[in-house]
N, C-alpha and C positions, 0 to 999 in steps of 0.2 A: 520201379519195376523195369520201365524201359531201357536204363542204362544195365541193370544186369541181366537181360537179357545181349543188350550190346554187346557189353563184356563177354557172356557166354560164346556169344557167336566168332565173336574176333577171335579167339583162342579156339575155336575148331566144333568144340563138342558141342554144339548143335546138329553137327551136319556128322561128325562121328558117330553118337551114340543118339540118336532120335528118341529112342526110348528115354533117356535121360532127360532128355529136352521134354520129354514129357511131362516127367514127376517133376520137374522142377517149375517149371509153370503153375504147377498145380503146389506147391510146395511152399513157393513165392505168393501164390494168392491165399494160402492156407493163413501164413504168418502175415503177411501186409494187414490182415483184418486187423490184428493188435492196434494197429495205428490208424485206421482207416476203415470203420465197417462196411461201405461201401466199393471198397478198392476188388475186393477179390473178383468182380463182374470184367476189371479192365484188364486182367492179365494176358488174358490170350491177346488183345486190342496189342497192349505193349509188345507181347512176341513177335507182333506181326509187323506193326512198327519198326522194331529193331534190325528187321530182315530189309526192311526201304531203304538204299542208298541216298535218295533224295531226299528221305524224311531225316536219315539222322546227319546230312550232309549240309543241311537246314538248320538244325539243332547248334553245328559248330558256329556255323554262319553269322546266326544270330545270338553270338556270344553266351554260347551254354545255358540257353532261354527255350523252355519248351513253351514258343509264343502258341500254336493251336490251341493249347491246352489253359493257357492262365486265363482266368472270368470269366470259363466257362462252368452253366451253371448244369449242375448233377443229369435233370433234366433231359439238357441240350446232350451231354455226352452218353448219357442213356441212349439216346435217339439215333448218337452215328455207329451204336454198336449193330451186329445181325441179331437178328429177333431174336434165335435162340441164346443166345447169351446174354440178355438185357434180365432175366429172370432164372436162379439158380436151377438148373434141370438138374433131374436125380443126386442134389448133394454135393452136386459138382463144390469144388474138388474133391471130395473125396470119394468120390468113387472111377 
């Protein structure tokens, strides 16, 4: 999620179409559950991520290794999200 959000960003339409940047947040966490039923809680986390110069300047650094993230357990990355996100409010994403 985090690299296409990146992607998104670097190519403009983040900051062109916000509205887009919207649905596709919610879009990306709709379909990641396929693979992942806990994934859809991180997406906005990844959005916000991908908007960090240091965080993805990090990312290169450390050889295309999302180290914050590996062995961490479900738990622990529940805990560094905001409250309201750690628990699906009204359906999110879909609504």
């Amino acid at each position: 999620m985090r690299l296409h959000f990146w992607a998104m960003r670097e190519c403009g339409i983040f900051e062109r179409s916000p509205s887009f940047a919207e649905y596709y947040i919610k879009f990306i966490a709709h379909f990641v559950s396929v693979y992942e039923r806990t994934a859809p809680a991180f997406a906005r986390d990844s959005a916000r991520w991908s908007a960090d110069p240091q965080k993805t300047q990090a990312y290169l650094q450390n050889g295309r290794v999302m180290t914050d993230v590996l062995g961490l357990s479900l738990r622990d990355a529940l805990a560094q999200l905001p409250t309201q996100e750690r628990e699906p409010v009204n359906h999110w994403p879909y609504c």
